[in-house]
N, C-alpha and C positions, 0 to 999 in steps of 0.2 A: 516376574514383572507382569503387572496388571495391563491385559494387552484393548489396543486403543483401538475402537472402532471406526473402522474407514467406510463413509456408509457416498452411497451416490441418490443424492436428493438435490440435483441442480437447481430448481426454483429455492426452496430456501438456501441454500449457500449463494446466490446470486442476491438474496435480501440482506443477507448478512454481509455482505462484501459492499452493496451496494451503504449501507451504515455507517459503515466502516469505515468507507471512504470518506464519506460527511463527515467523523470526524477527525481525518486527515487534513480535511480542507479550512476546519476548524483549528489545527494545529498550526499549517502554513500562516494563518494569520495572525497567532500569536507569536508566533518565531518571530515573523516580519515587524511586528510592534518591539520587540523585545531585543533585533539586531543591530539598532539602532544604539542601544545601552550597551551590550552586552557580547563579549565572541560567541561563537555559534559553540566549539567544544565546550563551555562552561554551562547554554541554553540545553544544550544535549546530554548532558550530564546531570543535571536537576531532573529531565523527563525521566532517564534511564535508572535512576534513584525513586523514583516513586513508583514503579514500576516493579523496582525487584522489592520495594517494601511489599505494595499490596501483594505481588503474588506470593514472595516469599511466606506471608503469614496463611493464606489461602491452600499453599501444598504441602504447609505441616501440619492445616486442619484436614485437608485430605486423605493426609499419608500419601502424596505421590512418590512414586520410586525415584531414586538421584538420575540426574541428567548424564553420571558419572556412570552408571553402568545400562548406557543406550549404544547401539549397534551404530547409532545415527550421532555420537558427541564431536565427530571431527564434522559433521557437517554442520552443526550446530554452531563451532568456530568460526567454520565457512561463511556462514551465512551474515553472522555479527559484523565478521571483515566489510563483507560488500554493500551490509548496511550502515556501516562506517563513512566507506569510501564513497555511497550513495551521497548521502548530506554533506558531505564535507565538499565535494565536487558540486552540488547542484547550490548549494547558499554562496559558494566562491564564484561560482559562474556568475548569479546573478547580481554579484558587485558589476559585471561590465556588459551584461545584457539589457533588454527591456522585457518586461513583463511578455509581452507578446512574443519574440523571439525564445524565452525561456519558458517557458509554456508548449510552446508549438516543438521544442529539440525532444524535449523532457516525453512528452507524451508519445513518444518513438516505443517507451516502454511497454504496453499493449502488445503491440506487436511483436518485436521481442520475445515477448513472452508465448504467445502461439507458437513460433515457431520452436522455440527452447521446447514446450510441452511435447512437439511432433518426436522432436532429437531425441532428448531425454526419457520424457515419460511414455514414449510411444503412442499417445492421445490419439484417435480420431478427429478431425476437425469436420467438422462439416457446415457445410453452405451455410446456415445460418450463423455462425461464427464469425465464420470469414466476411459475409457482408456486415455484421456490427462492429467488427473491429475496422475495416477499411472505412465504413459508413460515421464510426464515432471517432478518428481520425481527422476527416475530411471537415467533418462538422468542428472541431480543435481549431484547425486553419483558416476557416472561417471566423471564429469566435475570435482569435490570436490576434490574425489579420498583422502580420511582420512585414512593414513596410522597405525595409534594406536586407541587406544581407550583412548578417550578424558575423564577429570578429571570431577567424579562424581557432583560435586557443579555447576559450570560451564554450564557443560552439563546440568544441570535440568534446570538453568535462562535460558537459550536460549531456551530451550523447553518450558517453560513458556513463553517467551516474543514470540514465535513465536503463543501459543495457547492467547494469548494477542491481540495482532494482527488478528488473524482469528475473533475473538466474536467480536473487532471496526469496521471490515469490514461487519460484520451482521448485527450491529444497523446502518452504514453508510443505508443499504438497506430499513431500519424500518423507521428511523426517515425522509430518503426522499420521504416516502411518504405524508408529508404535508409540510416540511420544503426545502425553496428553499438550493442550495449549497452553496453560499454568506452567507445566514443564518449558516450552519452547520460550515463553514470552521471561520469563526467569532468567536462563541461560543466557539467553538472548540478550538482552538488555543486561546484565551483569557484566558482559563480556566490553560489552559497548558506552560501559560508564567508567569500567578500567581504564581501555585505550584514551577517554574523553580526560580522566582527572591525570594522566602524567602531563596535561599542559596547562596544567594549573599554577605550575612557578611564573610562569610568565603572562598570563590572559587573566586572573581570578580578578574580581569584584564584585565584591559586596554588596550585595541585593540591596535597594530601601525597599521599603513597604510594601511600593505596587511591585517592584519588580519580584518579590518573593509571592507574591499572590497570584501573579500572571506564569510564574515558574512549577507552581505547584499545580496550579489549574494546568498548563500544560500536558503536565505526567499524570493529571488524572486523566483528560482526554485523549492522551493517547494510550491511557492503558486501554481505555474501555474499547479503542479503533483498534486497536491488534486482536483485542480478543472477539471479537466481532471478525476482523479478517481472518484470521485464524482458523476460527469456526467455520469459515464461508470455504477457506480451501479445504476442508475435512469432507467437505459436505459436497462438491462441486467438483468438477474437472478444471484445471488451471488455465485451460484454453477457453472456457466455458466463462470465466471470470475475467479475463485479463479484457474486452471491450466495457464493462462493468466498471473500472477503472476511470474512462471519459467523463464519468458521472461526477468527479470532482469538479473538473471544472466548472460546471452547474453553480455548484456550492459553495466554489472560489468567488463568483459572482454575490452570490445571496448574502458573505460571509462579507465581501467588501462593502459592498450596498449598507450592510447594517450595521459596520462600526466604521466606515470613514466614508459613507455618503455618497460612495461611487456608482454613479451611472451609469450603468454600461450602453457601448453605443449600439445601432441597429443590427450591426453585423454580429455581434455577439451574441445578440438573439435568435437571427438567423441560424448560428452555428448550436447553440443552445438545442434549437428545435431539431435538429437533426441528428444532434447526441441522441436526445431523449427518443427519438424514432428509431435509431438503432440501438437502443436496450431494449425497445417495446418486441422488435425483431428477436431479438436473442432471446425475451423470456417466452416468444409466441412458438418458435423453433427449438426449444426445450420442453416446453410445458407438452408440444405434439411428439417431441422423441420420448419424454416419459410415458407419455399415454399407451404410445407404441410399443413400449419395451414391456408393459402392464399386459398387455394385450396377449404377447406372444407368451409371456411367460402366465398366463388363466392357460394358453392352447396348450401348452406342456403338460400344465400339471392334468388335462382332460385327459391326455393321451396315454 
């Protein structure tokens, strides 16, 4: 097996993750234009088809090795499950939350995710991590601004599909370290458009026009954000990335503004500004830990 390099370059896997997200947040809005029409396993199932098209054709121009003799294939499983049960919980949720409330549950994920990295991967966390993820949090809350307190059921699936999300984003970290992203995004998405079309007896309809042009566009946008995410945890520590994650909501805004005219009000700006001040944090507290880690390793190689 052609063995995958796991290299650590934080500022670019935090560019790439940061992409990536943009076009997640570009996805959320087409799902939301298209749930309207359509169940969510039929919208998920078109993505996860266009997806194993392109890569499939991309890993036999490759020659990538089968997914079938990787040390990491039950985590690969693993992962599909909880990306599964991720969307399936958070678009159910949001039948009886409000944007604000589901937004603010959801983005627990971050978090989550540092501390998984600590368990798991054994990561370092340091200071400037922990203030971007508590800093792009807070700023969430602000943006969200959830006026009540959101219905017990509800609120637990989003809290779950967000700690969903955080463990898929930990085995993304595990299993790239032998498995190319072609590989992962394959399996992946294969896995996850099986479990989507057994509920096809009972939800299928039949695309018109737009809705098969907003379904394709979908699976292309979200091929190109996996592989961009992907890339980003190759390249990054997963502790390192998961406040990088806030940056959607950025994009949720810019994404709404530009196709249904939505204004965000002042508080979302507020909270905006303080995402964006804690990524600037996280890339000023990487970019000085590379510097340092350059440093010490010139005084090795002198000695």
């Amino acid at each position: 097996m052609t063995a995958v390099r796991h290299l650590n370059k934080p500022l670019t896997g935090i560019a790439l993750a940061s992409a990536g997200y943009s076009c997640f947040a570009l996805q959320d809005a087409i799902v939301k234009w298209l749930v309207t029409d359509y169940e969510v396993p039929q919208i998920l199932f078109m993505r996860s088809a266009v997806i194993v098209l392109v890569t499939g054709i991309l890993l036999r121009i490759y020659r990538h090795p089968s997914i079938l003799k990787s040390p990491h294939r039950g985590t690969v499983v693993l992962r599909a499950a909880l990306m599964l049960g991720a969307w399936l919980l958070f678009y159910n949720a949001a039948k009886y939350l409000g944007l604000a409330e589901l937004t603010t549950l959801y983005f627990s994920a971050p978090i989550i995710t540092v501390f998984l990295s600590i368990l798991v991967l054994k990561e370092t966390v340091g200071t400037g991590r922990w203030i971007a993820c508590a800093g792009g949090f807070v700023g969430v809350i602000i943006a969200a601004n959830p006026t009540h307190s959101p219905n017990l059921i509800p609120a637990a699936m989003c809290i779950v599909a967000g700690f969903c999300w955080a463990w898929s984003t930990i085995l993304i970290r595990i299993t790239s370290r032998s498995e190319s992203t072609l590989t992962q995004m394959y399996a992946t998405s294969l896995l996850f458009g099986i479990a989507c079309a057994a509920s096809f007896p009972w939800i299928w309809k039949t695309p018109d026009l737009q809705g098969w042009a907003l379904m394709l566009g979908l699976g292309a946008v979200a091929t190109i954000g996996q592989f961009l995410l992907y890339e980003g945890f190759r390249l990054a520590p997963a502790s390192a990335l998961a406040p990088v994650e806030y940056t959607g909501l950025i994009w949720a805004f810019v994404y709404g503004y530009a196709i249904w005219a939505e204004v965000p009000a002042s508080n979302v700006f507020v909270g905006a500004v303080l995402i964006v001040v804690s990524s600037l944090i996280l890339v000023a507290f990487e970019h000085h830990g590379s510097k340092r880690l350059k440093r010490s390793a010139a005084a090795q190689e002198t000695i």
